[in-house]
N, C-alpha and C positions, 0 to 999 in steps of 0.2 A: 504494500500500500504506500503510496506514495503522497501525502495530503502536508501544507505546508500552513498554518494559521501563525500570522505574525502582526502585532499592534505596533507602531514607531511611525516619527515624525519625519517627512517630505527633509531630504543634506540640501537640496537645490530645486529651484522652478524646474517642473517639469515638462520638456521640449518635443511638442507633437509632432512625426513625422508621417509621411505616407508614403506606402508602396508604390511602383509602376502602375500595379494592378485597383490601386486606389483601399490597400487598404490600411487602417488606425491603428501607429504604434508609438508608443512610449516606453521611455528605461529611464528609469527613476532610481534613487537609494532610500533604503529606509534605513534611519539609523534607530536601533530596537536597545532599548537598556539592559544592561546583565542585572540578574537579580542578586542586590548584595549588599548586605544589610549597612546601616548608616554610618560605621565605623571602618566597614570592609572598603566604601565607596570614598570618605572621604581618605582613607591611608591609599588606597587606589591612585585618586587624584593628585595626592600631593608627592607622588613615586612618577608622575608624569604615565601612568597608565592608563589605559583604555577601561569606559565603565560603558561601555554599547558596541555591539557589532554594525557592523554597518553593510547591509544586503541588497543585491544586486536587482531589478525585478523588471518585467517585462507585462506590460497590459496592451491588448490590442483590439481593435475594433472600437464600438460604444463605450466601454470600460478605459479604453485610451484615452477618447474623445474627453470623456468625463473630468477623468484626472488632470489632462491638460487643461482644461477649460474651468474649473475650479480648485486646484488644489494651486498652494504655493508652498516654497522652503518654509518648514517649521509647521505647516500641518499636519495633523494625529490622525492619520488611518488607518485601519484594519485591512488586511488583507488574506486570500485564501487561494491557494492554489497547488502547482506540484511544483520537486525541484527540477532544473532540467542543468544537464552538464552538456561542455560541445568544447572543441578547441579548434582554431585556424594558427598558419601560421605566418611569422611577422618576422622577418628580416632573419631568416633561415631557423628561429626556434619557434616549436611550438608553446601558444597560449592555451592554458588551461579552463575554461570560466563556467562557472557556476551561478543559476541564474534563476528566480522562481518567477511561474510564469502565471500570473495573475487570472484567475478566471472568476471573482467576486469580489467586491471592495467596500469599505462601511466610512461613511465620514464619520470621524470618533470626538472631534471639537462640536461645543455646544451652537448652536445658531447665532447666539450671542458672539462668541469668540469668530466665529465664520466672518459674522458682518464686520468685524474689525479689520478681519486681512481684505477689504477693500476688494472682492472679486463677486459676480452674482451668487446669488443661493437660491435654492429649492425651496417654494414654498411656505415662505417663513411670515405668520401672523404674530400680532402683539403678545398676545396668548401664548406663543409656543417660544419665546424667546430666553427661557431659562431649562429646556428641554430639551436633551442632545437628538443629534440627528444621527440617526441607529438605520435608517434605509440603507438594503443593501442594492449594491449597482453591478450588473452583470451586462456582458457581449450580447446576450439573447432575450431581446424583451417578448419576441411573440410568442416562445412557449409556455404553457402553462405548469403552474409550479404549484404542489402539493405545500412544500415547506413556507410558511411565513418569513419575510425576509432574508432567505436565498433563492437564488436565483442560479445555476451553475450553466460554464460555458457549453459545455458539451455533455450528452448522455451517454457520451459512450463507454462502452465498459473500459476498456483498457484506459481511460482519461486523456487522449490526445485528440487532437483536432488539424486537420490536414494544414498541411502552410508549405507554399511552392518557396523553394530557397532563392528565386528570383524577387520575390517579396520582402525580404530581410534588408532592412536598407544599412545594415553596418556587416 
């Protein structure tokens, strides 16, 4: 089983691109906190060590679209998908890379917080401004989904989804 669920904040805006064939992609980082208690974090910190890993991801289509079009550096998503590994290579060595490949995503900032970072949001009345926004966002709005907010890319058993390698714009 391959299933990858990870919460952390947008390192950088993230920069929509599109394939030949027209279709939605984006590669993001998320930088995700290691779990470690207030003592462990601050001796961490002052040892000039790393307290978050920071993960590579890939969303494509609608869920691209999304992330580009309302996410920026330093906002808190959820994300769910598989890992996926590939290497090419670059000036006679091969690169390794490791990459999860997004098929469902949750804005994890409260509506309030959203409208701060200065980009549109979904749906947001007076009423609902101290109420995070927990909708999940997926590649596939027309099928119909059993699960209350999920929404998954593909049904297919083995969990991939075809993608012609002419389509990869990196």
């Amino acid at each position: 089983m391959n299933i990858v669920c990870l919460t952390g904040r947008l390192t950088r805006d993230p920069e929509l691109r599109y394939t030949p064939n027209g279709a939605a992609v984006v590669r993001f980082t998320l930088a995700v906190d290691r779990r470690l208690s207030k003592e462990k974090r601050i001796e961490a910190e002052s040892n000039n060590q790393q307290t978050a890993d920071f993960v590579s991801c890939i969303a494509w289509n609608k869920t691209a679209e999304l992330i580009a079009n309302y996410l920026q550096k330093g906002r808190r998503i959820g994300v769910q998908g598989r890992i996926q590994t590939g290497s090419y290579e670059r000036d006679g060595h091969t690169v390794y890379t490791t990459d999860v490949m997004v098929d469902t995503m949750e804005f994890l900032d409260t509506a309030q917080q959203g409208q701060q970072m200065q980009r549109p949001a979904f749906n947001q009345s007076p009423a609902s401004n101290n109420q995070p926004v927990n909708s999940a966002y997926s590649n596939n709005f027309n099928k119909p989904s059993n699960n209350f907010g999920s929404v998954s890319e593909s049904d297919d058993v083995d969990g991939f989804f075809p993608i012609d390698n002419d389509d990869i714009p990196f």
